[in-house]
C-alpha positions in Angstrom: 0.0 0.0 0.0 1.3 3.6 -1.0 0.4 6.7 1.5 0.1 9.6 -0.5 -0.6 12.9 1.0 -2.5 15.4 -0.9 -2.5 18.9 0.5 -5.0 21.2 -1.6 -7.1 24.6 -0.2 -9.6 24.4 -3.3 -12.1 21.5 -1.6 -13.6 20.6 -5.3 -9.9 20.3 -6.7 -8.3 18.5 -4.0 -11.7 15.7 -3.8 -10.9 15.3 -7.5 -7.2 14.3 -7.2 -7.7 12.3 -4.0 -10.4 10.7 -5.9 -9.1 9.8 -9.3 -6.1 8.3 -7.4 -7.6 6.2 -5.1 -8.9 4.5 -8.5 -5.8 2.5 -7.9 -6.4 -0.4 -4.9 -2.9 0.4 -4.0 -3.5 4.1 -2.9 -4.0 5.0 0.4 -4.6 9.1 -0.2 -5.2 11.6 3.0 -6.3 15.2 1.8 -5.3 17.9 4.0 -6.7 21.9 3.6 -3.8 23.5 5.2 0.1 22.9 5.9 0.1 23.1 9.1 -2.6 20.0 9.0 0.2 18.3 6.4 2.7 18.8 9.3 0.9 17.4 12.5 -0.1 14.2 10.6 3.6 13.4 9.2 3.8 10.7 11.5 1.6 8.7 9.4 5.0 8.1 7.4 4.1 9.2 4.0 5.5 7.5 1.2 4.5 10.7 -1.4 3.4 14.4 -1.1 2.0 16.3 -3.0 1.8 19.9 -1.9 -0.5 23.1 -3.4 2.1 26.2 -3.9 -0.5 28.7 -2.9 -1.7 27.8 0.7 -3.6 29.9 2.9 -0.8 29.7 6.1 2.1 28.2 4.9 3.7 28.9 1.1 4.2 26.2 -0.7 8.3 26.8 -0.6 8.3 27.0 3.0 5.9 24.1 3.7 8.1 22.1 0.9 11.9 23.1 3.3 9.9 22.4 6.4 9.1 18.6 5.1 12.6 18.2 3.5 14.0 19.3 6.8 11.9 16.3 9.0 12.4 13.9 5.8 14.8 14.5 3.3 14.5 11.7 1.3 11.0 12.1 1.6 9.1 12.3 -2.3 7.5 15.9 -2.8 5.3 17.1 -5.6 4.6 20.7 -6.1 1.4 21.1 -8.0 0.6 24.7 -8.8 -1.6 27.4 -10.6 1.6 29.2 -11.9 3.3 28.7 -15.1 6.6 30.6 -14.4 9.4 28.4 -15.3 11.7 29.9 -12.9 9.3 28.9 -9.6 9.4 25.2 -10.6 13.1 25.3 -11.7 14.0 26.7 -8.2 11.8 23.5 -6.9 13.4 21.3 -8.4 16.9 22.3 -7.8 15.9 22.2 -4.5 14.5 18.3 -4.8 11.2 18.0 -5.4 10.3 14.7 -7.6 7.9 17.1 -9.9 6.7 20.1 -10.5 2.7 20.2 -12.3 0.7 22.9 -13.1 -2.7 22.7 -12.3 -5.3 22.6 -15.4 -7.3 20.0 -17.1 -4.4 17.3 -17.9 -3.1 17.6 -13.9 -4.9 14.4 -12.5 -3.4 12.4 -15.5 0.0 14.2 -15.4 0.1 13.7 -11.4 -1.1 9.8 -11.8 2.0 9.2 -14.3 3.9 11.2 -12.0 3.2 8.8 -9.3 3.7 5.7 -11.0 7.6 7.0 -12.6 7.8 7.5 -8.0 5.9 4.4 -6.9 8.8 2.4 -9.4 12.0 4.1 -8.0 10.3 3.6 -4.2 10.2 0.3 -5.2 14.2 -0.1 -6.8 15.2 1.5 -3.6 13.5 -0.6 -1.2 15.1 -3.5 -3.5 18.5 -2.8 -3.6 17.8 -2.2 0.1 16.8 -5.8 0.8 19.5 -7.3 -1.6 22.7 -5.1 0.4 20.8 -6.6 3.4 20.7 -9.9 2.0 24.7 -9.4 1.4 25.4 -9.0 4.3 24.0 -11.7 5.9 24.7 -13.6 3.2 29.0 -12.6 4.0 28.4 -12.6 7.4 31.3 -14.1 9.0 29.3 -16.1 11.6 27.5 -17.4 9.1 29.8 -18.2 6.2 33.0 -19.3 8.3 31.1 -21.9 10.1 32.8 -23.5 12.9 33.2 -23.5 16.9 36.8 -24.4 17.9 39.2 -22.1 19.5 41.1 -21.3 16.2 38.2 -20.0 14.4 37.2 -17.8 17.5 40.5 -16.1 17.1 39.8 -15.5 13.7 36.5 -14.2 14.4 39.0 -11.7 16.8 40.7 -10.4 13.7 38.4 -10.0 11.3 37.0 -7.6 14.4 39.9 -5.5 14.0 39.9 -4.8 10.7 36.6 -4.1 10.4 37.7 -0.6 12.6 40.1 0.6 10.3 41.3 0.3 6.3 44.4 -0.9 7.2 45.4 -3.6 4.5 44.9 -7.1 5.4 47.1 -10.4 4.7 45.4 -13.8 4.2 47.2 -17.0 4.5 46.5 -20.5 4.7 46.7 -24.2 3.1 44.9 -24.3 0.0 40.7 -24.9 0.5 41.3 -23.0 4.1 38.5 -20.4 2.9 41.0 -17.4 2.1 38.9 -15.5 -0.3 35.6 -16.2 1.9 37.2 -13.7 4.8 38.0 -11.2 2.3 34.6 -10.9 1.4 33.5 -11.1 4.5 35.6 -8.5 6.0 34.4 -6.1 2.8 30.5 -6.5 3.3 31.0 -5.6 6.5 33.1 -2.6 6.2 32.4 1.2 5.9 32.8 0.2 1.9 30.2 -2.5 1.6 28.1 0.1 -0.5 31.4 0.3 -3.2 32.8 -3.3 -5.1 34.7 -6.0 -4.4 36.8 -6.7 -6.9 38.3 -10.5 -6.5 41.8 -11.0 -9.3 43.0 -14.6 -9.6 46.8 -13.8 -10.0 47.4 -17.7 -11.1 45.0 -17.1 -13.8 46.4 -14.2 -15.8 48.9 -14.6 -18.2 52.1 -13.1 -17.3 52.0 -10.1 -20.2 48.2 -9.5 -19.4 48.5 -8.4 -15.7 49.5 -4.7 -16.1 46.4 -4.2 -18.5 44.2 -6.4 -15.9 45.3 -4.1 -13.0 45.4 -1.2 -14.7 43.3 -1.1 -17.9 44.5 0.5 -21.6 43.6 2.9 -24.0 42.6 2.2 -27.2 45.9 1.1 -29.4 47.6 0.8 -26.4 49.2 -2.7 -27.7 48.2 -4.9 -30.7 44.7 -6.3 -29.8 44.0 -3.2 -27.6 40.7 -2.2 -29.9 38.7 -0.5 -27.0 39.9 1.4 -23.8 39.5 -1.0 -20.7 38.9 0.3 -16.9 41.4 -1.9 -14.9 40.9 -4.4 -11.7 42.0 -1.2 -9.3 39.5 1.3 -11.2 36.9 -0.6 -11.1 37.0 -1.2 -6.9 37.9 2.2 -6.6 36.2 3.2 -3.4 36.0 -0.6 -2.3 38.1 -3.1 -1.4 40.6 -5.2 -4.4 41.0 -9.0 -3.4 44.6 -10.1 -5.0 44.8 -13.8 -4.5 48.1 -15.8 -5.0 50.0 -12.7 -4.9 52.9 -14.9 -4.5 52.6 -15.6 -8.4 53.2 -12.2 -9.2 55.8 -11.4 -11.3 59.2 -9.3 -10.1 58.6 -6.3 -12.7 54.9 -6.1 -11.7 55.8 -5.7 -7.9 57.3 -2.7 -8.4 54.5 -1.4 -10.7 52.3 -2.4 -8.1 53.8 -0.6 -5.3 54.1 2.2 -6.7 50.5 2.2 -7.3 49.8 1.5 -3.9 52.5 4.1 -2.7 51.1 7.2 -4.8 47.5 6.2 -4.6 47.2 6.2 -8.0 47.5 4.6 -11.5 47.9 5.7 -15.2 46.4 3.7 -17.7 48.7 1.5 -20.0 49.1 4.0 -23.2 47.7 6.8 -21.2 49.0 9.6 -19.6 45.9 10.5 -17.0 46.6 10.0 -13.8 43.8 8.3 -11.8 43.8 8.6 -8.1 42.9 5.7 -5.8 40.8 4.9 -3.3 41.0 0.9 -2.5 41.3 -1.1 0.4 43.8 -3.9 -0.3 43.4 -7.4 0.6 45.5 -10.4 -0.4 46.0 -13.4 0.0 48.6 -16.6 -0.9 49.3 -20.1 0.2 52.8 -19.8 0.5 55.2 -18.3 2.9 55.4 -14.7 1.9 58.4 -14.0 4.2 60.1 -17.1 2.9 59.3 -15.9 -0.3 61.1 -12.9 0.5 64.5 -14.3 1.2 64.1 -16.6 -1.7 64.3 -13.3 -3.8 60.7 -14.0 -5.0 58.8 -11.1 -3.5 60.5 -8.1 -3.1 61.1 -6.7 0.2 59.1 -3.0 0.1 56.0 -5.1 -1.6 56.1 -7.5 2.0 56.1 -4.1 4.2 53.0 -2.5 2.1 50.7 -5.3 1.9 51.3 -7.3 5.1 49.1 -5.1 7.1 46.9 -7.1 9.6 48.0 -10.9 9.3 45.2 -13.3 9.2 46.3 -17.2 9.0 44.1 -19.7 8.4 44.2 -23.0 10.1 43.9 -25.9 8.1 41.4 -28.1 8.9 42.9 -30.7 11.0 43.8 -28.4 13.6 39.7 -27.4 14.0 38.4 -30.1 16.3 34.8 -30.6 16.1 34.5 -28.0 12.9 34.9 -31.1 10.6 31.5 -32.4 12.0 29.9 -28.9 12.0 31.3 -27.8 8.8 30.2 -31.5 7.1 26.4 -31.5 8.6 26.3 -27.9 6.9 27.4 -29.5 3.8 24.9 -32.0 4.1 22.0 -29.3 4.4 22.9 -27.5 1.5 23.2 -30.2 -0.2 19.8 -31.3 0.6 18.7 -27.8 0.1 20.0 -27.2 -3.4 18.9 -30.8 -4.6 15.5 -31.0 -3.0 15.8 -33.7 -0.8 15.7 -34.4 3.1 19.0 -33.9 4.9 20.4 -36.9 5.5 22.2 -37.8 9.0 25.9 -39.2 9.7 26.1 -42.6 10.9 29.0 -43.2 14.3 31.2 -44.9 11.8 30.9 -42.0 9.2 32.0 -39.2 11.7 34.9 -41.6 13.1 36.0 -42.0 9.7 35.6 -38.0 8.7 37.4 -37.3 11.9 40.6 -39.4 11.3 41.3 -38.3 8.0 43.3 -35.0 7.6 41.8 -33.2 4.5 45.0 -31.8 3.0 42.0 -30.2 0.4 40.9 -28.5 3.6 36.9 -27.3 3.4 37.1 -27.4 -0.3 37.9 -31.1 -0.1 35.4 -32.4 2.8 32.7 -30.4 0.4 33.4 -32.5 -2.2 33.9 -35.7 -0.1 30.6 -34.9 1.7 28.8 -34.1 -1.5 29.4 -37.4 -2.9 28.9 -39.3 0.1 24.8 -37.7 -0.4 25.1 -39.6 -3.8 26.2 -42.6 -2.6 23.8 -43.1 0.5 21.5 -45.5 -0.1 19.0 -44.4 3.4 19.0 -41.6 5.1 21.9 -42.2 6.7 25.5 -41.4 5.1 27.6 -45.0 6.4 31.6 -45.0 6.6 30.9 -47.0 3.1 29.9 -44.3 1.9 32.7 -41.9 2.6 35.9 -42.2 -0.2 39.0 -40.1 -0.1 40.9 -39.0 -3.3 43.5 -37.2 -2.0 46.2 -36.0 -4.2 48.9 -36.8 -1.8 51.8 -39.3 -2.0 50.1 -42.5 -0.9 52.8 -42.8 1.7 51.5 -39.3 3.0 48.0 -40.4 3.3 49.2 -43.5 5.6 50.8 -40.4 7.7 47.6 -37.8 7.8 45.7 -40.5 9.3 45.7 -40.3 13.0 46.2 -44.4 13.7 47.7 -46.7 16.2 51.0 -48.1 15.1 48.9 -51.1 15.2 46.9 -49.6 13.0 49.3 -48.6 10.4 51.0 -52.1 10.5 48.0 -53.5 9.7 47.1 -50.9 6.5 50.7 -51.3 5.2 50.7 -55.4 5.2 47.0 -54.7 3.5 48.2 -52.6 0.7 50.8 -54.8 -0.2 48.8 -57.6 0.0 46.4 -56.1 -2.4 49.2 -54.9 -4.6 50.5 -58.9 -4.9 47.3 -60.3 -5.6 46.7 -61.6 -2.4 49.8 -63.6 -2.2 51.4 -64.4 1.6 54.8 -65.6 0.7 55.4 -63.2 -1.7 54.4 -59.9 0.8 56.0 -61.8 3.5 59.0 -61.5 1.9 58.9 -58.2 0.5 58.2 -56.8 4.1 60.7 -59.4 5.8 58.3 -60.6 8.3 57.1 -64.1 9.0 54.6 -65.6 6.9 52.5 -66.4 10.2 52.2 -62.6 10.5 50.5 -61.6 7.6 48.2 -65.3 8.0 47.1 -64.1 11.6 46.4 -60.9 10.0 44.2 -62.3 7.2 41.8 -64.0 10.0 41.5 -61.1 11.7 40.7 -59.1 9.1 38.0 -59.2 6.2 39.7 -58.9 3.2 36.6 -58.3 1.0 37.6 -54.5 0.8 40.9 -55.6 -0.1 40.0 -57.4 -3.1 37.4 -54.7 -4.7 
């Protein structure tokens, strides 16, 4: 429903309007004689005024500042009997949404009016709900899901540079979550009205980076057939997210820090200097100080874009956030393929919680979505959990947290497997007796050996 005010001396006009608008279900009109009846009854909350220039105690100019001055952003249109183009100039200049005079086409000229107001009201209250919606959406409760001690302390930092611009650092194992924080930390930040700009330094070809971070003219190269607006100008005002900046190249470092020294850039080709206002925020999973001393990363580039440090533990180190983090998988899972969320069985979070996920969050996703698949209930079994990890297979015999038992027992297994099943010929390869690895076969079902 629409509130529209209507604020007319002439009784037989002002009927009219209110009338002929209330033709619309949506319209919810209140006619008023006088300003000063406008004024007491603002706490209605108006969505649209319309206001008579020539009132009997309050001119329609001062009646118009008066409203602005409770409601700024509040929509006014000034209907009026005069025709002097300087009078409704002055109005709008001043704000009002419209300025009509009043003869025979007024009603229709103040119902289209309406409308054009009624469809920005309505954009507004939009992008509204959507910048709300972003930032619960990158809310770093919400997002960075997880209870343990090492995520608390994260929740710390991201606290701290949400008070400032200072620069911030990301680190951590690959799948830690690095570019989630970044957002995060930008939707919640006095520039979560500007872009975030996210650049993949891994995936830009080497000769390609200056013109990605910078943008070109026209001609500026061969191929350069239409100016481009670079990474940095287009988050000018917001926050840049450079990811991998380990990849960078020497040469580009320096063009970089300059940039990020003199606050602004030039164009490749150009000569216009463009002066920036970013927050910076990157992010690598390697060792930028090692990096340093390897010759790498040069030295004044560590200094500028350390800022506030913010490491990410892998996921082996977070306790119970492998169980959170994998029932929250399983519920959007659920969500996204219209099914019922399924539960974990005892053996299934034993299993999840031994392994060490080198992949990190990115990797128990994955494991977790396929284990949905696989479930034949609705109940995800250990059967239903597989590993693919890219590791070494001797290194995935390590990330397993196992008795020595344990590991004795997977390693005479494997190469059991490997020789077809054959005692004498593992016995010997593993010089151990040929009892050993018979005892072992009637303790254990080899049926998962042999698949």
């Amino acid at each position: 429903m629409v509130r529209i005010f209507l604020v007319d001396d002439d009784p037989f006009f002002g009927e009219m309007l209110k009338y002929h608008l209330e033709l619309n279900p949506d319209y919810e009109v209140f006619l008023y004689s006088s300003g000063r009846e406008c004024l007491s009854e603002l706490y209605r909350n108006p969505d649209i005024i319309c206001i008579d220039f020539g009132l009997p105690d309050i001119q329609g100019d001062d009646l118009f500042k008066q409203i602005k001055g409770i409601y700024p952003s509040l929509p006014i249109i000034v209907i009026s009997g005069q025709e002097n183009i300087s009078v409704a100039i002055d109005f709008l200049k001043q704000g009002a949404k419209d300025y009509i005079v009043k003869n025979e086409h007024t009603k229709e000229l103040l119902w289209n009016s309406i409308i054009r107001l009624r469809e920005n009201i309505s954009l507004k209250q939009e992008v509204e709900e959507l910048k709300d919606e972003l930032e619960k959406k990158y809310s770093f409760e919400k997002t960075i899901i997880g209870q343990s001690e090492s995520i608390k302390n994260i929740f710390s930092k991201i606290n701290k540079a949400l008070k400032s611009n200072i620069n911030v650092s990301v680190t951590g194992e690959t799948g830690t979550g690095k570019e989630v924080v970044a957002r995060a930390i930008h939707y919640h930040s006095s520039r979560k009205n500007k872009p975030f700009v996210a650049v993949n330094m891994a995936a830009i070809p080497k000769d390609l980076v200056e013109s990605e971070f910078f943008g070109h003219e026209k001609g500026a190269f061969t191929g350069a057939t239409d100016k481009s607006v670079g990474k940095f100008e287009q988050a000018n005002g917001g926050t840049i997210f450079l990811d991998e900046i380990a990849e960078l190249d020497l040469n580009l470092q320096s063009k970089l820090l300059r940039a990020l020294q003199e606050r602004e850039i030039t164009r490749v080709g150009g000569t216009q200097k463009i002066k920036l206002d970013v927050r910076l925020i990157i992010a690598t999973h390697k060792n930028l100080a090692n990096e340093v001393k390897k010759g790498n990363f040069r030295e004044d580039l560590y200094y500028r874009v350390i800022g506030l440090p913010i490491e990410l533990p892998p996921l082996r180190e977070r306790d119970q956030d492998t169980l959170i983090l994998a029932k929250h998988f399983i519920e959007l899972f659920a969500k996204e393929n219209k099914i019922k969320p399924l539960s974990l069985s005892s053996d299934a979070r034993k299993k999840l919680m031994k392994y060490s996920f080198p992949g990190n969050i990115r990797e128990l996703k994955s494991v977790v979505d396929l284990a949905c698949v696989m479930a034949e209930g609705n109940e995800i079994t250990a059967d239903d959990i597989s590993f693919y990890s890219l590791e070494k297979e001797s290194e995935v015999f390590l990330s397993e947290q196992k008795t020595l038992k344990q590991y004795t027992t997977d390693i005479i297994l494997h190469f059991l497997k490997e020789n077809n099943n054959d005692v004498i010929k593992t016995a010997k390869i593993l010089d151990i007796g040929k009892s050993t690895v018979y005892n072992l076969i009637n303790s254990v079902d080899l049926k998962k050996t042999k698949e």
